[in-house]
ZATISE-31524 format. One line per field, with one value per residue (C-alpha): residue number from 0; residue in one letter; x, y, z. Coordinates in pm, whole numbers. Each point is the difference from the previous one (the first is absolute). Layout:
<recs>
vovo (NUM, ...)
baza (a, ...)
c1 (X, ...)
c2 (Y, ...)
c3 (Z, ...)
</recs>
This chain:
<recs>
vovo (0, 1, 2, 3, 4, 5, 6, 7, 8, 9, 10, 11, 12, 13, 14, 15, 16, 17, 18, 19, 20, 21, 22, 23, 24, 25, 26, 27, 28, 29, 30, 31, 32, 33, 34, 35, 36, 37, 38, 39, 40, 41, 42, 43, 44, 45, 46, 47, 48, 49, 50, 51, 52, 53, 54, 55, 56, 57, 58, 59, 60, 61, 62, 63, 64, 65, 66, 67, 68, 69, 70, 71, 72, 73, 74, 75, 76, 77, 78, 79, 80, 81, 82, 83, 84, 85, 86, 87, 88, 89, 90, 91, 92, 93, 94, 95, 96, 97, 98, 99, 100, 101, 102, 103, 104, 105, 106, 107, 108, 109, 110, 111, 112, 113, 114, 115, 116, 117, 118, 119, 120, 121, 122, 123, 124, 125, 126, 127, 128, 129, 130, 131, 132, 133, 134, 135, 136, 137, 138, 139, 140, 141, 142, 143, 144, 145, 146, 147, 148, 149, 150, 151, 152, 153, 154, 155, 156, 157, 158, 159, 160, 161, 162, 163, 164, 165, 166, 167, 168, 169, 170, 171, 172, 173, 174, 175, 176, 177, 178, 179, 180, 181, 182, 183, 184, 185, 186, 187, 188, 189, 190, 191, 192, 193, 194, 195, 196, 197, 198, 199, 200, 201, 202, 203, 204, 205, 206, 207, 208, 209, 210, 211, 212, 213, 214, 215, 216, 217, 218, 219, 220, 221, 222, 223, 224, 225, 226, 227, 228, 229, 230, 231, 232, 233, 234, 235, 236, 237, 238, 239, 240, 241, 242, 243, 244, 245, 246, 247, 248, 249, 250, 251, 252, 253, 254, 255, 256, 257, 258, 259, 260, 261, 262, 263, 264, 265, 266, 267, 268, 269, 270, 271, 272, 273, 274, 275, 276, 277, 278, 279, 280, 281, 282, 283, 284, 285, 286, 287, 288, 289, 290, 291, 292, 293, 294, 295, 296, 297, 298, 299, 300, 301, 302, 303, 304, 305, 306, 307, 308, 309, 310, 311, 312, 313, 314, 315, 316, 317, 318, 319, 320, 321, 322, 323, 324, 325, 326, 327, 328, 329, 330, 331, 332, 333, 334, 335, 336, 337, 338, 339, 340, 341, 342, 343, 344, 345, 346, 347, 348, 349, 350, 351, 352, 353)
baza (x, x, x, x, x, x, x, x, x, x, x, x, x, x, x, x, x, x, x, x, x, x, x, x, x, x, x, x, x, x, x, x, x, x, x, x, x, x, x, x, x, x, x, x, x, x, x, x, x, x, x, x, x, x, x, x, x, x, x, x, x, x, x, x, x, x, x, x, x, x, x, x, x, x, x, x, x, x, x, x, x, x, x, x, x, x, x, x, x, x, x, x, x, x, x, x, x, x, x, x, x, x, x, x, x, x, x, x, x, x, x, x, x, x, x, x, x, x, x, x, x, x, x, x, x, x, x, x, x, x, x, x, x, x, x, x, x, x, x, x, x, x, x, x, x, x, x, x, x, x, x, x, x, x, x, x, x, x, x, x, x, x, x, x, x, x, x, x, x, x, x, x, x, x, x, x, x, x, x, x, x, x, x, x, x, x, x, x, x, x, x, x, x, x, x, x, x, x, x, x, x, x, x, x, x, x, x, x, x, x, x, x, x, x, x, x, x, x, x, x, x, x, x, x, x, x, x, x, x, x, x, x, x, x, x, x, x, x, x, x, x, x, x, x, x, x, x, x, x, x, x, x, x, x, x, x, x, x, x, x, x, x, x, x, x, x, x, x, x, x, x, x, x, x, x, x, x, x, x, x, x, x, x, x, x, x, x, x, x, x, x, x, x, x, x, x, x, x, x, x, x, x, x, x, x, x, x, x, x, x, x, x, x, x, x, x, x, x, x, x, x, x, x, x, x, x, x, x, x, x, x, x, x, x, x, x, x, x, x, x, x, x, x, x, x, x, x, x, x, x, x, x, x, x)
c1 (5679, -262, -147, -280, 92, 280, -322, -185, 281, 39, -361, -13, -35, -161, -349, -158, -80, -328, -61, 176, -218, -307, 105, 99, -352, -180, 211, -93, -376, 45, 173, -289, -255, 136, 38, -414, -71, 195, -161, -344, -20, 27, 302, -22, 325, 161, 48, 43, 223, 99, -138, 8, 264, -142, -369, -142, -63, -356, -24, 99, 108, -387, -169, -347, -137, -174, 236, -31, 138, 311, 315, -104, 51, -394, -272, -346, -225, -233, -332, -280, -240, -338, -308, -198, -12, -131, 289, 325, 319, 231, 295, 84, 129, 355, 63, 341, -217, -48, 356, -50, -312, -51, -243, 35, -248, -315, -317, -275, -335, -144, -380, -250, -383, -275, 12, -314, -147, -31, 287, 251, 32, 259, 119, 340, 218, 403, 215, 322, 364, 101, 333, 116, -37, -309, 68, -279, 114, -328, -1, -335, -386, -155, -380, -293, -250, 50, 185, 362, 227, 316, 2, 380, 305, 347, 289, 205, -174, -221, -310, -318, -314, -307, -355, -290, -296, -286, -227, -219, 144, 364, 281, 210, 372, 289, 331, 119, 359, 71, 281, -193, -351, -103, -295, 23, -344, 137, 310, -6, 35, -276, 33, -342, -275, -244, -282, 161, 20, -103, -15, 364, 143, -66, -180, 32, 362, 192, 359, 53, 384, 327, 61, 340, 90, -21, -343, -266, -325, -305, -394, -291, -333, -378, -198, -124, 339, 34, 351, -9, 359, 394, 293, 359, 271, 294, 348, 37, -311, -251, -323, -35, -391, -31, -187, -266, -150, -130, -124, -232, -90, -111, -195, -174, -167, -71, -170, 250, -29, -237, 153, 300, 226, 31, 123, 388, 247, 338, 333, 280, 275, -113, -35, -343, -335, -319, -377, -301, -257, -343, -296, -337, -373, -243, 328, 38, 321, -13, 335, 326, 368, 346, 322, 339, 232, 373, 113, 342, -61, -333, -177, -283, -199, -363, 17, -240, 58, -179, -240, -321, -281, -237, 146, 26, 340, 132, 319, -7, 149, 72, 274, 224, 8, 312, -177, -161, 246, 58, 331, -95, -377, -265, -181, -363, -345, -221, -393, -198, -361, -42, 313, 376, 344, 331, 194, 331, 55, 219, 39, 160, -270, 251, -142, -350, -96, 99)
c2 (7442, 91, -183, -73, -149, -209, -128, -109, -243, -136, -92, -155, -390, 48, -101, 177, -141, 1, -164, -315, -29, 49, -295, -240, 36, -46, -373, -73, 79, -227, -300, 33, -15, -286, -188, 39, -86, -289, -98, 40, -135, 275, -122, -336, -270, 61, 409, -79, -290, -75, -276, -433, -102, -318, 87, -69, 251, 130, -118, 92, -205, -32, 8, 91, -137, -347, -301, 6, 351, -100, -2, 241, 407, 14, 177, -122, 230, 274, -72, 118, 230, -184, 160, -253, -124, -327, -60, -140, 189, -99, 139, 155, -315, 94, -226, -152, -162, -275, -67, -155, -186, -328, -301, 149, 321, 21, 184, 100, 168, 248, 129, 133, 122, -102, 213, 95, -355, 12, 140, -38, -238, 161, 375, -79, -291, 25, -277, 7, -167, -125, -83, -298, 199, 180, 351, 97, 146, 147, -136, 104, 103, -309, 44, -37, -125, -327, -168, -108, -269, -169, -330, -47, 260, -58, 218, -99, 122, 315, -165, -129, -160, 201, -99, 200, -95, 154, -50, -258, -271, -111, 209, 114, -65, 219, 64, 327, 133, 127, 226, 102, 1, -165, -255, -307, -167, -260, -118, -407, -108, -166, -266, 90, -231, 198, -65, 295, 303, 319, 269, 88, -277, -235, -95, -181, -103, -88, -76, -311, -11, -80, -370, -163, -24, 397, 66, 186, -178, 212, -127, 162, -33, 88, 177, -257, -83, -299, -61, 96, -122, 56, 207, 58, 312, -119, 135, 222, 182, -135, -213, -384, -169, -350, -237, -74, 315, -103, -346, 203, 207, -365, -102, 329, -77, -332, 105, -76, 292, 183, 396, 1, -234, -309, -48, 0, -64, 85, 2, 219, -180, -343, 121, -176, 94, -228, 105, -138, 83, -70, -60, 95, -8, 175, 59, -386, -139, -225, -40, 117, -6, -7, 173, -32, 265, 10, 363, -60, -188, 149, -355, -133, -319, -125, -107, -243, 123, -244, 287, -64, -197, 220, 339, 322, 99, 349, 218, 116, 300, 216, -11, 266, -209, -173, -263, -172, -288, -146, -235, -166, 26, 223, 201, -71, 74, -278, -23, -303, -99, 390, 12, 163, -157, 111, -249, -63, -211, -132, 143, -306, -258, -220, 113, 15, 303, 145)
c3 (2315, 238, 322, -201, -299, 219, 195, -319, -66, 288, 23, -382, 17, 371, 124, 228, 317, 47, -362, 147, 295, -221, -240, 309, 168, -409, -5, 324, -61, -333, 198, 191, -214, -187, 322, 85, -337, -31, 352, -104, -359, -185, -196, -129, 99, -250, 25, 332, 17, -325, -251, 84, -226, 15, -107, -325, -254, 55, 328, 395, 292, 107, -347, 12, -363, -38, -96, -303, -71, 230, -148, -310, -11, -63, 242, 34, -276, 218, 110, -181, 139, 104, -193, 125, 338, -90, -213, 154, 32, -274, -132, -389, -246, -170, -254, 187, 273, -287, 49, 338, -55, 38, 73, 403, -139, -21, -245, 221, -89, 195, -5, 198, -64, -175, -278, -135, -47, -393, -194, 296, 259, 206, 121, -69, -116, -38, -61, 211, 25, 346, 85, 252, 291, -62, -163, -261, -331, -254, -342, -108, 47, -155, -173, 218, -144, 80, 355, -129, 135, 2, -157, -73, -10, -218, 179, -242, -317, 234, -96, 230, -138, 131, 6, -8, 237, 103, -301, -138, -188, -58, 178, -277, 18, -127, 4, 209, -81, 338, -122, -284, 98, -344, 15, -244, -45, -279, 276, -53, -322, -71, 317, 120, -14, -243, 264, 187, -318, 75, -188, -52, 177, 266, 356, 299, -11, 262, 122, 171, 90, -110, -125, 101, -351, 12, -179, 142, 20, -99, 10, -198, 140, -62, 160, 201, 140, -222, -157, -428, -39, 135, -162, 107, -6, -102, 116, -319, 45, -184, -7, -50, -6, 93, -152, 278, -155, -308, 142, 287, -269, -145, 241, 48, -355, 100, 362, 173, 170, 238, -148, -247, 235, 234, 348, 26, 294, -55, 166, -115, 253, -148, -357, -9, -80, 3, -111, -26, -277, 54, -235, 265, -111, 233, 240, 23, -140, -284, -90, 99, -79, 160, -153, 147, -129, 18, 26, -59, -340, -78, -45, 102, 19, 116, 350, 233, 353, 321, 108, 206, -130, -158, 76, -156, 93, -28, 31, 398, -79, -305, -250, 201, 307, 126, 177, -317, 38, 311, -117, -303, 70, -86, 235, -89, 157, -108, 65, -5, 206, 77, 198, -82, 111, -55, -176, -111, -385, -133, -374, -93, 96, 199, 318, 165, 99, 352)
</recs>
């Protein structure tokens, strides 16, 4: 065999030299590298240090989301791109966000300009979901020729109750499925004093608040501000008008009225509701009449409250205020000899007034 061929198999299995020195320095460099990335934050903690056993799924040891999102594997939608600055930053609506809301969220409407002054009223208008601790989600560009607003919102069935302002005559009323963006003009079953029909539906209804027996407490009104009549939501959804409705409508064909309803105080925490019709000639009043209303029952009887001699009393503030009642008295201003006091009666006529 020669000294060549007895070389080549000795050398067989071997690595040369300087290939080992060459592959030590390449790990070093890469032990390096890791060690400045890991230092500066190019690797998150868990390439660098492994993953927090005891961390939730979706979540780290410091997690960033709002509360709400803690605890799930979810990751707040993007943002949407701004097209107009006037417009607020809001993020994209995924249908699972409905999983987490509740009566803690929000509907806001956003708008801004003046339109054109005749077909619209506004530049822009978007209707919006906020969440408990502030974040914005877009649910729709809502029309603009009239100013709309939030009278009531459902979480639980995605609805709100918008009204449309902005225009002569009643506000119209509908019902606005906010994951659906479907308008319902004919939403209340008929519990609507017929003083306040519009075409398609109705106007100038308000929510009051939620009763203790767990209805909500709604008010129609004209367009003077005068109450037409009272309705409830009941816990299934639907629509319930009370009786008071058809006897204001009553006295509105007797003159009993100075529009299409009376003066009305009422108190959602008491469940009570008292008005006063009045029959006026030449703006003097004639004749008038008190109505106590239970709201829990939904009766009422003629009452004969102590109020000052020869006053006109009146509501001191409108149906949507809380201070109406203060205790079991009415809030009333009452004018008499050219002068106004504020006065407190007593609906049930046990008491003078105060």
């Amino acid at each position: 065999m020669s000294s060549t061929a007895t070389r080549r198999s000795n050398d067989a299995g071997r690595v040369p030299l300087g290939t080992i020195i060459t592959l030590l320095i390449l790990v070093a460099a890469a032990g390096g590298a890791f060690w400045l990335a890991s230092q500066y934050g190019f690797l998150s903690d868990s390439e660098g240090q492994g993953s927090d056993p005891t961390t939730e799924p979706g979540t780290t040891a410091s997690d960033a989301r709002p509360e709400w999102l803690v605890g799930s594997a979810l990751d707040l939608p993007p943002l949407l791109a701004v097209t107009d600055e006037r417009e607020p930053q809001a993020r994209l609506m995924v249908g699972w966000i409905w999983e987490f809301v509740d009566a803690d969220w929000g509907v806001v409407i956003a708008r801004a300009g003046d339109g054109d002054g005749i077909t619209y009223l506004n530049d822009l208008q978007v209707i919006y979901l906020e969440s408990p601790e502030g974040e914005l989600f877009r649910l729709y560009d809502l029309r603009r020729d009239y100013n709309i607003d939030l009278v009531h919102w459902d979480p639980d069935e995605r609805v709100a109750w918008l009204v449309r302002t902005g225009r002569p005559g009643l506000a119209q009323v509908v019902e606005f499925g906010l994951d659906t963006g479907v308008n319902t003009e004919a939403w209340h079953d008929n519990s609507v004093s017929v003083a306040n029909n519009v075409a398609g539906g109705v106007g100038n209804v308000t929510y009051l608040g939620l009763q203790e027996d767990g209805r909500e407490l709604w008010a129609s009104y004209d367009a003077s501000g005068f109450t037409t009549g009272l309705l409830w939501r009941t816990a299934s959804g639907t629509f319930q008008g009370s009786v008071i409705t058809g006897e204001i409508r009553r006295l509105h064909l007797q003159g009993f009225s100075e529009d299409r309803g009376i003066d009305a105080w009422i108190s959602v925490d008491s469940m009570t509701a008292v008005y006063r019709a009045t029959f006026r000639v030449d703006g003097r009043v004639e004749r008038d009449r008190w109505i106590v209303h239970n709201l829990a029952t939904d009766d009422y009887a003629d009452a004969s409250p102590q109020v000052p001699s020869r006053a006109d009393c009146v509501p001191a503030f409108n149906i949507t205020s809380p201070d109406q009642f203060d205790g079991a008295r009415i809030v009333a201003d009452c004018r008499a000899g050219g002068t106004t006091s504020r006065v407190l009666i007593d609906p049930s006529g046990a008491a003078a007034p105060a």
